[in-house]
C-alpha positions as CSV (number, residue, x, y, z in Angstrom):
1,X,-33.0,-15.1,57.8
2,X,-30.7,-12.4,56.8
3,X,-28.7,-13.0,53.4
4,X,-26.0,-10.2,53.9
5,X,-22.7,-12.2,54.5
6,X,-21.1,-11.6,57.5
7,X,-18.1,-8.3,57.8
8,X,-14.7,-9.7,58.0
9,X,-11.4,-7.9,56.7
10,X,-11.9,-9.1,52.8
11,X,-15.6,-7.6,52.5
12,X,-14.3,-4.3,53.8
13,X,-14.2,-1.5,50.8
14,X,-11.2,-0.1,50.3
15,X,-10.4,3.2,52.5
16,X,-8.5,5.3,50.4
17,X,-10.9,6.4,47.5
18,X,-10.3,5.6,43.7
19,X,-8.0,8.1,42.3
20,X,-8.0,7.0,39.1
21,X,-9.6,10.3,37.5
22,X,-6.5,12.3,38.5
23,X,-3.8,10.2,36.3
24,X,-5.7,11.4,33.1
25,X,-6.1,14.5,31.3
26,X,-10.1,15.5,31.2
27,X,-11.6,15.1,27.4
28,X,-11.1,19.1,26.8
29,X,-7.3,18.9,28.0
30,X,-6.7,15.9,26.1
31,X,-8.3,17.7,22.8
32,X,-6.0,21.1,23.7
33,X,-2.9,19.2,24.0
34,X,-3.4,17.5,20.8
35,X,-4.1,20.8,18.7
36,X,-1.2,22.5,20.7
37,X,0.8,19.1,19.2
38,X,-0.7,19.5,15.8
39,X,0.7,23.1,15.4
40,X,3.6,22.1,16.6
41,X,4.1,19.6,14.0
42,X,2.4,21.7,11.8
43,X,4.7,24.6,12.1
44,X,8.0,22.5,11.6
45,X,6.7,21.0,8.4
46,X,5.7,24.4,7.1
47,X,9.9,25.7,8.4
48,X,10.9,22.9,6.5
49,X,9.2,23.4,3.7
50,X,9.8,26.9,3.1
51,X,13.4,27.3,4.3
52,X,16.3,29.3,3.2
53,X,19.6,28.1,2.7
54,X,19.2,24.9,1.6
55,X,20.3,23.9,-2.0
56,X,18.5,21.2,-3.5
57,X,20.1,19.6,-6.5
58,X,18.4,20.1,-10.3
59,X,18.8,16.7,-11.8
60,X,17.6,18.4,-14.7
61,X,21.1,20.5,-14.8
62,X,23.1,17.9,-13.5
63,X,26.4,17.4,-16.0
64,X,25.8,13.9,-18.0
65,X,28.0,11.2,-17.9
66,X,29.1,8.3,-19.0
67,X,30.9,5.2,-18.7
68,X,32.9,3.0,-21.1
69,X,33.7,-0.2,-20.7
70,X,35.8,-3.1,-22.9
71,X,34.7,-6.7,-22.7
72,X,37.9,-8.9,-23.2
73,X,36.6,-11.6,-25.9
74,X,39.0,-14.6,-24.5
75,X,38.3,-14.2,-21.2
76,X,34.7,-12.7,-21.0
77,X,32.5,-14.7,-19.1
78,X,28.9,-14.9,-20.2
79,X,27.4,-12.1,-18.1
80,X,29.6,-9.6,-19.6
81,X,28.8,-10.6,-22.9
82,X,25.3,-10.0,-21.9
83,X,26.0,-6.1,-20.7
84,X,26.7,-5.5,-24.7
85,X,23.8,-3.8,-26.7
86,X,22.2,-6.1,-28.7
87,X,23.4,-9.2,-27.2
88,X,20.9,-11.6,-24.9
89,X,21.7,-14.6,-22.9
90,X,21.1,-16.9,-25.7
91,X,23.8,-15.2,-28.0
92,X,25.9,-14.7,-25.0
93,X,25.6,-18.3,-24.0
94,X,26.8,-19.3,-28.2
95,X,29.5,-17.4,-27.7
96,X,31.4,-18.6,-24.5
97,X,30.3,-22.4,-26.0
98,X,31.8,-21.4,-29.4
99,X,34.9,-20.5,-27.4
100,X,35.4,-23.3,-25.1
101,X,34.7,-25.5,-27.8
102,X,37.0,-24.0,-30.6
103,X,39.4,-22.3,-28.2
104,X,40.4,-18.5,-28.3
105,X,39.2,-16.3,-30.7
106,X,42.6,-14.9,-32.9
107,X,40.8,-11.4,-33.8
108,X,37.7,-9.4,-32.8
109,X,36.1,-10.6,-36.7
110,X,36.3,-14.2,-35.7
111,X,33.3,-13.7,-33.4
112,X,31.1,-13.4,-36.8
113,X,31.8,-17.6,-36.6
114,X,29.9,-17.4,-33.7
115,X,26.0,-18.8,-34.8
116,X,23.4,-15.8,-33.9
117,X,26.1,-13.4,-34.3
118,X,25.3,-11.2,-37.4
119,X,28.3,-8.9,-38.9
120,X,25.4,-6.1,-37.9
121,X,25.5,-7.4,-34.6
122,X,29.5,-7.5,-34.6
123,X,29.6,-4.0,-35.8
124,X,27.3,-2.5,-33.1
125,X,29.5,-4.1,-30.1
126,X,32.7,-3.8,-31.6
127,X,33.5,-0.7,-29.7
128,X,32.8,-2.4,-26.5
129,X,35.8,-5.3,-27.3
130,X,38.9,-5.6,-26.6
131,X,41.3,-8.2,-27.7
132,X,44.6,-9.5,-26.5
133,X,46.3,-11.1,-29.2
134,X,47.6,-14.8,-28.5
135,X,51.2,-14.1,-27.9
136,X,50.7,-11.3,-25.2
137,X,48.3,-13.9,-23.4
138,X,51.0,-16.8,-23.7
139,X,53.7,-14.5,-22.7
């Protein structure tokens, strides 16, 4: 008995021959591309690096600045109060209570009524307020 199956069209190998060598590079093309890439890449990284023209900025010599900013006391909500030096959410919290609870404040000292509010405190953020006297804010 013979255990070969029988030729039909399916058993048949293929008659065009594997070409699947040819799509890739061989192993030394492959390894010449990628240095020829790595100079490449190399090369503009070392242009970049080292060119002329270009003026970087010397935060060192930068000009300083700054920013001032008022915090209205009768209207100040309690975030704002918070950006002052010295004061933290607790204090800032006591003071937009004090206010709602008392109403307006009639002058920047008043804020000294405030509990947690030292005259030390007051004195260190008292260039930050500002205060509208009552009549221009009923006007």
């Amino acid at each position: 008995m013979n255990s070969t199956p029988p030729k039909s069209a399916e058993n048949q190998p293929s008659q065009r021959a594997s070409n699947w060598g040819a799509l890739f590079l061989r192993n030394a093309d492959q390894t010449a591309f990628s240095l020829a890439w790595l100079v490449v890449v190399l090369g503009c990284g070392w242009y970049l690096a080292t060119a002329r023209g270009i003026d970087l900025i010397d935060i060192d010599q930068a000009q300083q600045q700054s920013a001032q900013f008022l915090v209205e006391v009768n209207s100040a909500t309690k975030y704002e109060f918070e950006c002052l030096p010295g004061i933290g959410p607790k204090t800032a919290t006591a003071i937009t209570q004090w206010r709602d609870e008392h109403g307006p404040f009639e002058s920047i000292d008043a804020l000294a009524n405030v509990p947690g509010v030292s005259n030390g405190l007051l004195e260190k953020v008292r260039p930050f307020l500002h205060f509208e006297s009552l009549d221009d804010v009923t006007q």
